[in-house]
C-alpha positions in Angstrom: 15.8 16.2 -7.0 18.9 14.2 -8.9 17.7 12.4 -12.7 18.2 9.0 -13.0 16.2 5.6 -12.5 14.8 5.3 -9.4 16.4 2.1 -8.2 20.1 3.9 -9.0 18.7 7.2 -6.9 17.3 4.6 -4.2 21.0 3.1 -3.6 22.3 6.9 -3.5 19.5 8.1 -1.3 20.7 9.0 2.2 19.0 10.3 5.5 20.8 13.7 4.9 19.6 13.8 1.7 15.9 13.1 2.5 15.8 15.8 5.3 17.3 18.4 2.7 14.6 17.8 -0.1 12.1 18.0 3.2 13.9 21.4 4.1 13.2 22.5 -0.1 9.8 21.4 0.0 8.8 23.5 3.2 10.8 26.6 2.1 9.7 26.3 -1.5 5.9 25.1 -1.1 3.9 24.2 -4.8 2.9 27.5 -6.6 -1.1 26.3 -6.0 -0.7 26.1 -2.0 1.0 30.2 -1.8 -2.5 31.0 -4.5 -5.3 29.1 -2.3 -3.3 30.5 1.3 -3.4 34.1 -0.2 -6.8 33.9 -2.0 -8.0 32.0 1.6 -9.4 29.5 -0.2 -9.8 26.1 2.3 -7.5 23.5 1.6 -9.5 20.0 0.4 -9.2 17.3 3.3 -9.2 13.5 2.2 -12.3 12.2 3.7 -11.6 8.7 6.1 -12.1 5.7 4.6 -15.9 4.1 5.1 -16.1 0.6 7.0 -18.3 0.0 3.4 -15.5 1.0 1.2 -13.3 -2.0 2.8 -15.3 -5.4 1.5 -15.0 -5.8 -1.9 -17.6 -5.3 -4.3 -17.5 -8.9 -5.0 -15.5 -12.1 -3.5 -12.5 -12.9 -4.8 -12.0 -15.6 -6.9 -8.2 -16.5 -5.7 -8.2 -19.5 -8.2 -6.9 -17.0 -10.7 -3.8 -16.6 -9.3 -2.8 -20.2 -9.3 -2.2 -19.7 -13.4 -4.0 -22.8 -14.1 -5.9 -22.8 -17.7 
C-alpha cells in the first residue's frame, strides 16, 4: 500500500485500487497462514457473539455526556 496520512490516501483511494490490493492480498497471503496450511494446523474461528455479552455490565449513566459539572 501507498504512505501517507490516511485521510490524503482516502481522497486518492479508488475502486481499482481496492480490488488490486485485494488481488495482492490473495496472491501474497501473511507468512503465518502458508506455516499453519502446511503444518495443518486449524485456523482459529471468532466465536458469535452471546445474547449476554450485548447488555452492558452496568446502565449507562448518559448524564455524562451533557458536559455539565
Amino acid at each position: 500500500m501507498e504512505g501517507g496520512s490516511p485521510s490524503v490516501i482516502w481522497e486518492r483511494w479508488t475502486i481499482p485500487m481496492y480490488r488490486a490490493q485485494q488481488r495482492y492480498w490473495s496472491d501474497h497471503p501473511p507468512l503465518q497462514w502458508m506455516v499453519q496450511a502446511y503444518l495443518k494446523i486449524p485456523f482459529k474461528k471468532t466465536p458469535p457473539p452471546s445474547l449476554m455479552d450485548a447488555t452492558p455490565p452496568r446502565p449507562v449513566d448518559w448524564s455524562v455526556l451533557d458536559g455539565s459539572p
